[in-house]
C-alpha positions as CSV (number, residue, x, y, z in Angstrom):
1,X,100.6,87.8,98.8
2,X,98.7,88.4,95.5
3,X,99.0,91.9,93.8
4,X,96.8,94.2,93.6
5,X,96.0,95.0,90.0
6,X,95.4,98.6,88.9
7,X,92.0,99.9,88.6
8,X,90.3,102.6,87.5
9,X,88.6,106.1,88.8
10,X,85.0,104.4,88.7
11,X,86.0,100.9,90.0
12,X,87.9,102.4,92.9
13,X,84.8,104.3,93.6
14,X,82.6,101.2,93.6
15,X,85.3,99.4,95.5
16,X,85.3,102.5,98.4
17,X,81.2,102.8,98.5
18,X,80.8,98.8,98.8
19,X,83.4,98.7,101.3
20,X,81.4,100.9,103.0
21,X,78.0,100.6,105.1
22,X,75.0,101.3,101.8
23,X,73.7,104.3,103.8
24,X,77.5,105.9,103.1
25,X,77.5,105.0,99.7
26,X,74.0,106.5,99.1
27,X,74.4,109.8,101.4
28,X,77.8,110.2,99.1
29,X,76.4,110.0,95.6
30,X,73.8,112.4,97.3
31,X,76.7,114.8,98.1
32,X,78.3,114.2,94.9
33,X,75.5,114.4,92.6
34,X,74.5,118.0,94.4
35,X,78.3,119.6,94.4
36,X,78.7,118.3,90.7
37,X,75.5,119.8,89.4
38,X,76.2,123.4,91.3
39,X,79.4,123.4,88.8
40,X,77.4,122.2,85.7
41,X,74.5,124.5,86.2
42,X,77.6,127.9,86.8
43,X,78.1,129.3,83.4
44,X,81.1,129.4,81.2
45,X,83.2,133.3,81.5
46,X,83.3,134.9,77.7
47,X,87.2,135.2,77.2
48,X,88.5,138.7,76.2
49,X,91.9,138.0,76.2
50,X,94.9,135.1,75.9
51,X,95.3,134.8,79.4
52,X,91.0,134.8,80.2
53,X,91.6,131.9,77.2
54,X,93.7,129.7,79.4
55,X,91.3,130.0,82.0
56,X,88.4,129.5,80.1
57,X,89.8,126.4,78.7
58,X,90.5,124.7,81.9
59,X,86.7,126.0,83.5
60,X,85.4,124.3,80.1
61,X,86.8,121.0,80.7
62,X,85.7,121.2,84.3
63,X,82.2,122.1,83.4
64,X,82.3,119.1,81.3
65,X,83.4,117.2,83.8
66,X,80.8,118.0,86.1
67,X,78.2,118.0,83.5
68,X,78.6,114.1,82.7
69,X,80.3,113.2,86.0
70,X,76.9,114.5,87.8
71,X,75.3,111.5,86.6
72,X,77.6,109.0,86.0
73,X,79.7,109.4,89.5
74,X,76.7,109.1,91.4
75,X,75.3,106.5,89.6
76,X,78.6,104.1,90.0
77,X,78.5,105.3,93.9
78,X,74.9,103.9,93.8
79,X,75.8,100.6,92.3
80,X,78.5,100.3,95.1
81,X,75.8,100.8,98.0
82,X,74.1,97.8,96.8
83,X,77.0,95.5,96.1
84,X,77.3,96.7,100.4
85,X,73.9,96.4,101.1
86,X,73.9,92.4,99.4
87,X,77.3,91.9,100.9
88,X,76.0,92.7,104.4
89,X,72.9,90.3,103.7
90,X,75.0,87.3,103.2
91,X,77.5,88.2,106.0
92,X,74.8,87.4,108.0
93,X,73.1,84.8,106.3
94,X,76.0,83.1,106.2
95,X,76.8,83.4,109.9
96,X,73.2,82.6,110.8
97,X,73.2,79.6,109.0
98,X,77.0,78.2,110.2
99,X,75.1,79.4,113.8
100,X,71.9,77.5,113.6
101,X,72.5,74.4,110.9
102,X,73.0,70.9,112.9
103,X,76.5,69.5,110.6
104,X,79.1,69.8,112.8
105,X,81.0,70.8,110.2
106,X,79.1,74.3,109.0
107,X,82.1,74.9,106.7
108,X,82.4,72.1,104.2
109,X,80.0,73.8,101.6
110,X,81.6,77.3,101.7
111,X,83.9,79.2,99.3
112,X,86.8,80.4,99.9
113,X,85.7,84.1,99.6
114,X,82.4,82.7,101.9
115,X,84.6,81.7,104.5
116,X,86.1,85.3,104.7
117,X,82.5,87.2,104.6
118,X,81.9,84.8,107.7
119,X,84.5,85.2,109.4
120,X,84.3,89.4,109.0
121,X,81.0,89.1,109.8
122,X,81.6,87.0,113.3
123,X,84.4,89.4,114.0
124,X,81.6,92.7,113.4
125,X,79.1,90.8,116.1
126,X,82.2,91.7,118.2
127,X,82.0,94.3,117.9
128,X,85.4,95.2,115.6
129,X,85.4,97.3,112.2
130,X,86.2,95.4,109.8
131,X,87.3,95.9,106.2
132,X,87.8,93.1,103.6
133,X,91.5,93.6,101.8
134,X,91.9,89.8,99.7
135,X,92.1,90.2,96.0
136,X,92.6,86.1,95.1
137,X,92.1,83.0,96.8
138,X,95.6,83.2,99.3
139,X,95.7,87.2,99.5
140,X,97.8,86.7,102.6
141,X,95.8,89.8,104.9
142,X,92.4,88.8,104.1
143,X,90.5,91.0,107.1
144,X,91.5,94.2,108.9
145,X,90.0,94.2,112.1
146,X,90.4,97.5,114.0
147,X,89.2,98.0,118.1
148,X,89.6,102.1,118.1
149,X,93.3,102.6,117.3
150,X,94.5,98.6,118.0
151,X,94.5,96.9,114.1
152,X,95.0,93.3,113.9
153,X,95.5,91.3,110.7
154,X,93.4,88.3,110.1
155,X,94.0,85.7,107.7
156,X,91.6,82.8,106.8
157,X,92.1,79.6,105.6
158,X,89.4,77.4,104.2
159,X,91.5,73.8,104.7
160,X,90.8,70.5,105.1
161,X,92.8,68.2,103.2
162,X,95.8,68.9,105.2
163,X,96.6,71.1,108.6
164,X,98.0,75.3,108.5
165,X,101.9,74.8,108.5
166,X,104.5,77.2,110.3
167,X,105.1,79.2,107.2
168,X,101.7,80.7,107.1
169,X,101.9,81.8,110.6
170,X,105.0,82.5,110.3
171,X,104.1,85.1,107.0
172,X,101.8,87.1,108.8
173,X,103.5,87.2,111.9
174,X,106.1,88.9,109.5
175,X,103.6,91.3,108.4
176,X,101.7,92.0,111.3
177,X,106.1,93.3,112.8
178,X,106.3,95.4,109.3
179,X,102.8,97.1,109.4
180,X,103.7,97.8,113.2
181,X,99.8,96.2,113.6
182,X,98.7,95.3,117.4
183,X,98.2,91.6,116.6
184,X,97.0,88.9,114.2
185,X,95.1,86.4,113.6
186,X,94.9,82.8,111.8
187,X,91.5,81.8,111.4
188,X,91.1,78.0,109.5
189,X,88.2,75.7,109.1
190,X,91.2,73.1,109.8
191,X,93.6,72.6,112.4
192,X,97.1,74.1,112.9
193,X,100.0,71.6,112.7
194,X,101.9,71.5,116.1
195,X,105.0,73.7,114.9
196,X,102.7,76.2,114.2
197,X,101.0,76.1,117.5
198,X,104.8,76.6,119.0
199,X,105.7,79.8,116.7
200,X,102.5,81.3,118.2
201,X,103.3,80.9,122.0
202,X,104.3,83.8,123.4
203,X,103.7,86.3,120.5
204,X,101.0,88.7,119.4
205,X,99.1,85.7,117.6
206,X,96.0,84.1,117.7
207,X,95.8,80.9,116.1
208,X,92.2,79.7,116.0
209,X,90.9,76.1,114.6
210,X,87.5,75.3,112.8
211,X,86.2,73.3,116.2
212,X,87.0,76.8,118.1
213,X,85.4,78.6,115.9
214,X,82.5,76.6,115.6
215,X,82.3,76.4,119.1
216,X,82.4,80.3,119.0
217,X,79.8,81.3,116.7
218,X,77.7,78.5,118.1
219,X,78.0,79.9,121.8
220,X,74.5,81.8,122.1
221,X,76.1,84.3,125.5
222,X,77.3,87.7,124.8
223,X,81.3,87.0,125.7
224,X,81.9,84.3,122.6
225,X,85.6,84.2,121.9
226,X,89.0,84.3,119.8
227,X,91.6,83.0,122.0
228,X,95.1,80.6,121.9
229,X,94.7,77.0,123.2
230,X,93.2,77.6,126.7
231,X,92.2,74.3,128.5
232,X,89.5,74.0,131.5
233,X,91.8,73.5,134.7
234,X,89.3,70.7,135.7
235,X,87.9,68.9,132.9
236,X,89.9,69.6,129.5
237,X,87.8,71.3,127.8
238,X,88.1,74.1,126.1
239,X,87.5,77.8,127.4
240,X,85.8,80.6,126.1
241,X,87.0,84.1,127.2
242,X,84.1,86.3,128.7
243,X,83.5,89.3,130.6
244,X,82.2,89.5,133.9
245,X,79.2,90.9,134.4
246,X,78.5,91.5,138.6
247,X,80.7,90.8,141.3
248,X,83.7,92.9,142.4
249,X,85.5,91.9,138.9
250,X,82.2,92.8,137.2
251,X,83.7,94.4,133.6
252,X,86.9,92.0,133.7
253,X,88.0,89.3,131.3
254,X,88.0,85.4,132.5
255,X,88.2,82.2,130.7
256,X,85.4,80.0,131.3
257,X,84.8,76.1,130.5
258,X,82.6,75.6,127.4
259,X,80.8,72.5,129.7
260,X,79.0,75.3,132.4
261,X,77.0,75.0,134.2
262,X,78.0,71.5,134.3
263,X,82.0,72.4,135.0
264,X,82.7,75.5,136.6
265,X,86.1,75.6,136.0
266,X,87.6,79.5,135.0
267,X,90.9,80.8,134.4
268,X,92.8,84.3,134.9
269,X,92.5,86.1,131.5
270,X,96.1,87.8,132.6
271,X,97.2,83.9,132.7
272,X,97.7,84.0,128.7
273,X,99.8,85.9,126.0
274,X,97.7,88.1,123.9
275,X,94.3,87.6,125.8
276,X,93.0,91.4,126.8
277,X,93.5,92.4,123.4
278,X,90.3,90.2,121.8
279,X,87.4,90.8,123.7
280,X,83.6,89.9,123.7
């Protein structure tokens, strides 16, 4: 997993208000901007003695502080709420496009870095928070995807040339145990080699190929899915898990074949490891 390098007071700032949504970032440079200039606009105590001195010292530097800091804090806060406002922009233009374009293959002209903002974004039309954590081209954790207190870590692979080995699952898997997170996820634009497939069964993994995710985003019913290997009972296809929506299990998860209405076949969501916990 790369490193994070150390950053500044103003780039962390930038980082926090473009990690956020741009109305944050905007209502906190607000909030900043009107606290700082209270402080600049207070006047600085006359000192009549060693100990007023001190004092006066330390209120000086803050007044400085506050004087410059009213402009350029808000200012870098700003700039942040519009890195998240264009960020958000090509989430979805990105997802629309992998949604709506006719190449089977909506991946092949993506970036590395594109392939995460599309895969955040897919996982935000689910309904998840979502918080982007890669700092280089295999940051291991790439996504943190949070359903109220359950976290799962989400790692995306843009590959083609060859298929996601053991070890990568295998990493995560390791982290997801140390960070105590309730699951994770490989997402790849690929396929997963068959020991991979096996480290996954029966653990708190989800490994998910480019033809399910495709077949995912493309899937135009509320209920799309993130799911293990899941077969149709009577035809082989694959499933999608989805929610019932009348019936006595109305509000219930079942997986149902991606061939409806012209297959009908459905599984028991309780069938599968790992199932309940990603939902439409």
């Amino acid at each position: 997993m790369a490193r994070r390098k150390k950053t500044s007071l103003l780039e962390d700032l930038f980082n926090i208000a473009a990690a956020l949504p741009w109305w944050v970032g905007v209502t906190l440079a607000a909030v900043v901007f009107w606290y700082l200039d209270s402080l600049a606009a207070q006047p600085v105590p006359v000192a009549t003695n060693a100990e007023q001195v001190l004092s006066g010292v330390k209120y000086q530097a803050l007044h400085v502080f506050a004087l410059y800091g009213r402009i350029i804090l808000p200012v870098v806060l700003l700039f942040g709420a519009v890195a998240s406002f264009i960020a958000r922009r090509k989430r979805v233009k990105l997802l629309a496009t992998a949604r709506n374009t006719e190449f089977s293959d909506p991946f092949s002209t993506l970036s590395w870095h594109d392939f995460e903002l599309l895969v955040g974004q897919y996982f935000r039309e689910l309904g998840y928070s979502v918080s982007e954590t890669s700092f280089g081209a295999d940051g291991g954790v790439d996504l943190r995807v949070k359903d109220g207190a359950e976290t799962y870590l989400v790692q995306c692979k843009l590959w083609k040339a060859s298929k996601v080995p053991v070890t990568v699952v295998r990493e995560l898997y390791g982290v997801m145990m140390a960070e105590g997170a309730s699951g994770a996820i490989v997402v790849t634009s690929g396929e997963f080699t068959p020991d991979a497939k096996r480290f996954a069964e029966g653990k708190s993994i989800v490994l998910v190929d480019g033809r399910l995710l495709v077949n995912s985003i493309r899937n135009k019913e509320p209920g799309s899915e993130l799911k293990a290997d899941i077969r149709c009972p009577l035809c082989g296809s694959d499933m999608l898990l989805r929610k019932a929506k009348k019936g006595p299990n109305t509000g219930n998860f079942f997986y149902g074949c991606t061939r409806y209405p012209g297959c009908k076949g459905v599984r028991d969501a309780a069938e599968t490891q790992f199932n309940a916990q990603i939902r439409a």
